[in-house]
C-alpha angles and dihedrals in degrees: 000000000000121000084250086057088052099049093059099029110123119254089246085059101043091049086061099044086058093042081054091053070236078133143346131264086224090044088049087045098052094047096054083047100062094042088051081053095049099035118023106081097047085065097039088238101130142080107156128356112216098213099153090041091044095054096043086057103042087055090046094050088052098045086056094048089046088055088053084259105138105168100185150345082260094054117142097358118127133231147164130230131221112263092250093070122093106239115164111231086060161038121272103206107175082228091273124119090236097060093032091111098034118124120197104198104214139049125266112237089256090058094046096054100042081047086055091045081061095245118146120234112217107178148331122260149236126263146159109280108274089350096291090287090140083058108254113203093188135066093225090078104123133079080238087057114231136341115230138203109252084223101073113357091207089067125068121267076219125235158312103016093032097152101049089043095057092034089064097039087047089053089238099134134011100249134339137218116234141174137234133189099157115353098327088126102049101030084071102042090051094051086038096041087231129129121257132184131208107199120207111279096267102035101105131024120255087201099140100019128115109252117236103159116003107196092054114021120123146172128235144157128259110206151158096253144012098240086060081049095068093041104058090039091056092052093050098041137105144053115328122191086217097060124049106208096040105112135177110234133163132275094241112189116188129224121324095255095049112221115228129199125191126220112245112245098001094131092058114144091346116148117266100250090056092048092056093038094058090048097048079054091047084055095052099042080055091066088070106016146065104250139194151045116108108237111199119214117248110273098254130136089246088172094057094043090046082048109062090035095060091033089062094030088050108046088045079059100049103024094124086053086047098049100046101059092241085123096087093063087069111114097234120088094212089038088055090062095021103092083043086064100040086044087073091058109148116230087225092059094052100048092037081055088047087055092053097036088063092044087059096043081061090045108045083044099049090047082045095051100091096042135070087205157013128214138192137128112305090222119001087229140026129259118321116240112264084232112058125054117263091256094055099048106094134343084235106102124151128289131240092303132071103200097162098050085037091065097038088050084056091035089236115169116252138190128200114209121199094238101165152309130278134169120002094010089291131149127254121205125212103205126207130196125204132189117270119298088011101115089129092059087053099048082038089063089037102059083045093053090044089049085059093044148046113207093100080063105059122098128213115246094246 
């Protein structure tokens, strides 16, 4: 393979390039640090590179492969985590000036085990300053500036999770962690054309993780393919003593002709090239899968819920930024005034949020019970430009339904599917929702889609 091949190879491919001796895991690692220094910062991806930790790694990975010692399917193949993730060898810095210098001594959980998979973990990388909880309306939110698609660098990598979106499109690293709370794992798939993957509320454990919303954040993996999805959730899956709500819980597949439903009105005042996108999907979905029957979401105000929930959840975790008044160093405007807001959160509002919250998980269950999956368009449009604010992008929003907050509100598992490209050369995503713990139905469905296309191969022209 050339070193070109390499770059954009898939983690479940380079792992078994390493387990051949076909590379090294140092050789692998070098290369991916030296793209991360050439590249990184044109796309706003990077925060830190990890070269001395890298390479301690990668030589560890290949002793213990030269010994017969192959620890994973992941071993020696290198990554890079999202900056809200402790990792000792650097700072973790939310994004955000105030925490730029600050140095967490110990792993996440997410970090250990994919250290004990024998992965390498090459840098941490670039977000939205404390993962857009003030309510940033600008790409430019992040003491890094912002992360752009390596499609078109004059357009956003999207957010939460920028730079991991942009490393793996780059081809600067094998695969990424990221984080959603609502909609910070596949906003940035769909703007980089890459596959990301929401696990279940519960899946992986956040020990280690900044808390942005405690009650729905979540950790996933952002990737070339699906099949590399279920793979490095696999490997960082699973209870943790450390972190209360972290279960083990089984890889449960459905029926062998999956059964999808789509979600009624979700291409409303999308962009064209998004519409026909997500039916040409629809068509080839169909080749493998029992199609059809539109399922409208229960008539319920998601945003406002969402809302008073984060805004609760939000100011009590920041509440010492808040307080004193280091807030107003954030970059975003709207992030400098935004706890202040938040900070004034009534405790009506939020319990009021926690009873409706529990009315929509038994709704968007029960709507979910005779499918194995969901599908509409990941965004209704493509990247925003890194210019204008978010509201005056584009005068395609979405329609009368919220898929994406709706799922995050009942902690349903998602996967976001490269399915096209539409204005300015820029990706499209078709999304797909599953029932809870049924992450492997959904990577099942993905690796068969991606069989059929081609879109989770193309490269960007860096």
């Amino acid at each position: 393979m050339t070193e070109n091949d390499l770059s954009f190879a898939d983690a479940t491919t380079l792992g078994s390039l390493v387990a051949k001796r076909s590379v090294s895991s140092l050789e692998l690692t070098n290369l991916y640090l030296a793209r991360l220094e050439r590249y990184g910062e044109r796309f706003g991806a990077v925060v830190t590179i990890l070269h001395d930790r890298a390479r301690a790694e990668a030589r560890a990975a290949d002793r213990a492969l030269a010994r017969g010692e192959r620890r994973s399917a992941l071993h020696g193949v290198p990554y890079g985590v999202k900056d809200l993730l402790a990792a000792k060898g650097g700072p973790t810095t939310w994004g955000a000036a105030p925490y730029r210098d600050r140095i967490f001594d110990y792993d996440a959980t997410v970090v250990s085990r994919l250290k004990a998979a024998g992965a390498v973990l090459l840098a941490k990388l670039s977000m939205v300053e404390l993962a857009g909880g003030f309510g940033y309306n600008e790409a430019d939110a992040s003491f890094t500036g912002p992360g752009r698609t390596p499609w078109n660098r004059g357009y956003w990598s999207g957010g939460s999770s920028s730079g991991p979106g942009a490393a793996v499109a780059a081809g600067l690293v094998g695969f990424a962690i990221g984080s959603e709370t609502d909609g910070s794992i596949m906003v940035p798939s769909a703007f980089c054309g890459v596959t990301g993957l929401r696990p279940t509320f519960g899946r992986v454990s956040r020990y280690g993780a900044m808390a942005l919303m405690w009650s729905s954040d979540k950790l996933g993996p952002l990737t070339r393919s699906a099949r590399d999805a279920n793979l490095v959730l696999r490997t960082i899956a699973g209870a943790d003593p450390r972190e209360a709500s972290a279960k083990t819980m089984s890889f449960r597949t459905g029926r062998r002709r999956p059964r999808i439903g789509v979600i009624a009105r979700s291409t409303e005042k999308s962009q064209a090239a998004v519409v026909s996108n997500f039916e040409a999907s629809l068509a080839v979905l169909g080749g493998f899968a029992e199609v059809g029957g539109e399922v409208k979401l229960p008539d319920e105000d998601y945003g406002d819920v969402f809302g008073a929930l984060l805004n609760g959840e939000c100011a009590a975790a920041f509440r010492d930024l808040i307080e004193s008044g280091r807030s107003r160093e954030l970059r975003s405007p709207e992030d400098k005034i935004g706890g202040y807001e938040q900070y004034a959160t009534l405790a009506v509002d939020y319990v009021d949020a926690m009873r409706r919250r529990a009315k929509i998980d038994r709704a968007i269950r029960e709507m979910l019970a005779p499918y194995d999956a969901l599908a509409f368009p990941t965004l209704p449009t493509v990247a925003y430009p890194v210019d204008l604010p978010f509201d005056k992008a584009y005068t395609e929003t979405p329609g009368v339904v919220d898929p994406t907050t709706a799922a995050n509100l009942a902690g349903i598992p998602a996967i976001s599917l490269p399915n096209g490209f539409g204005e300015h050369g820029l990706p499209t995503g078709l999304c797909l929702l599953a029932n809870p713990w049924r992450e492997a139905q959904l990577t099942a469905i993905g690796k068969a889609y991606q069989r059929r296309t081609s879109f989770h191969r193309q490269r960007p022209p860096l």
